[in-house]
N, C-alpha and C positions, 0 to 999 in steps of 0.2 A: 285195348291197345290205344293208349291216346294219341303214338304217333299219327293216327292217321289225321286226325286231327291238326296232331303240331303241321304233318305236310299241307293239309288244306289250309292254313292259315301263312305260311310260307308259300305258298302259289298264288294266293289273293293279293296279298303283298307286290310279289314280283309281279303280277299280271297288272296292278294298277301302276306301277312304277312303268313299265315297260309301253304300256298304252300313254304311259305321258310321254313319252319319247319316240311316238309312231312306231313301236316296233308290232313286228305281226308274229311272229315265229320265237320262244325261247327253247335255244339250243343244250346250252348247259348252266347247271343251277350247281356251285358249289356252296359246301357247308363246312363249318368247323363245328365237331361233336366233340364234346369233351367226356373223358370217361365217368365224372360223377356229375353230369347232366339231368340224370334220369330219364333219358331220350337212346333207346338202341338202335344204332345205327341200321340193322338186318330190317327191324321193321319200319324205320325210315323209308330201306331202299323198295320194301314192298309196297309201301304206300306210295311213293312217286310211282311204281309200277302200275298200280292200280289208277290213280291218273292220268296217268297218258295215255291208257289202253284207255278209259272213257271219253278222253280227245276232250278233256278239260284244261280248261285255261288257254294259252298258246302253245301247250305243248304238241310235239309229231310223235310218232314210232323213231325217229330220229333224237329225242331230246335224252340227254345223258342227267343222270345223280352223280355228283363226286362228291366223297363224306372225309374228310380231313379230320381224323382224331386226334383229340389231345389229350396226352396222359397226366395223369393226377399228379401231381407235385404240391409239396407242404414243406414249410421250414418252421421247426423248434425256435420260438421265442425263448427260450432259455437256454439253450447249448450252439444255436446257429445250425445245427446238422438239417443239411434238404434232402429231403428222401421221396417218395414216393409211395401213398398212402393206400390203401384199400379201400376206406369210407372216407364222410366230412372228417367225422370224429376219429382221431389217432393218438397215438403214443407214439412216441419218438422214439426209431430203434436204440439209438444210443443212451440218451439218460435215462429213457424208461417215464418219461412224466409228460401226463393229454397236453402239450402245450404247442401244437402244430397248428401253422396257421397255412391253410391254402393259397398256392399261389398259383399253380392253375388244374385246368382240369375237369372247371365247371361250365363252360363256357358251349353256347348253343345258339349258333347264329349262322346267317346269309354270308359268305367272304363276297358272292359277287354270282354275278349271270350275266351269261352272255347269248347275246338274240340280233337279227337282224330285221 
């Protein structure tokens, strides 16, 4: 499960940002998870669980996960049709030819935290 991982590298992050800013306390840590990330949300939110229960970083029993998904979206460089993919690599429903290029979907990052 390397999420656990991605979450300890995203709390080291926020925990140094947040001490540059005197803060003592991080309340809430949102995310934008994109569906072909490689990152599942479910063990995402088990791993910030497991952090905060070990009272790492600045978190409380109070600090909240919010996971903002983002759904795959691709558009055919040859017919212009956006659809919505299953993998990177797709076929375009409509002509039927691999020429989808991702426009989102991928995307696995910090939107913002907030702490006092």
């Amino acid at each position: 499960m390397h999420e656990m991982a991605l979450m300890g590298d995203i709390l080291q992050l926020i925990e140094k940002d947040a001490r540059s800013r005197n803060m003592e306390k991080i309340e809430k840590v949102e995310l934008i998870v994109g569906d072909l990330s490689n990152a599942l949300p479910d063990a995402l939110e088990m791993a910030f669980t497991i952090f905060r229960a070990r009272g790492l970083a600045l978190l409380s029993e109070q600090s909240e996960l919010v996971i903002k998904k983002e759904a795959a979206r691709a558009k055919c460089t040859v017919c212009g049709f956006e659809y919505n993919p299953d993998a990177r690599l797709s076929i375009c429903p409509k002509c039927s030819l691999p020429s989808g290029i991702l426009t989102a979907g991928e995307t696995f990052k910090v939107q913002s935290y907030e702490g006092s």
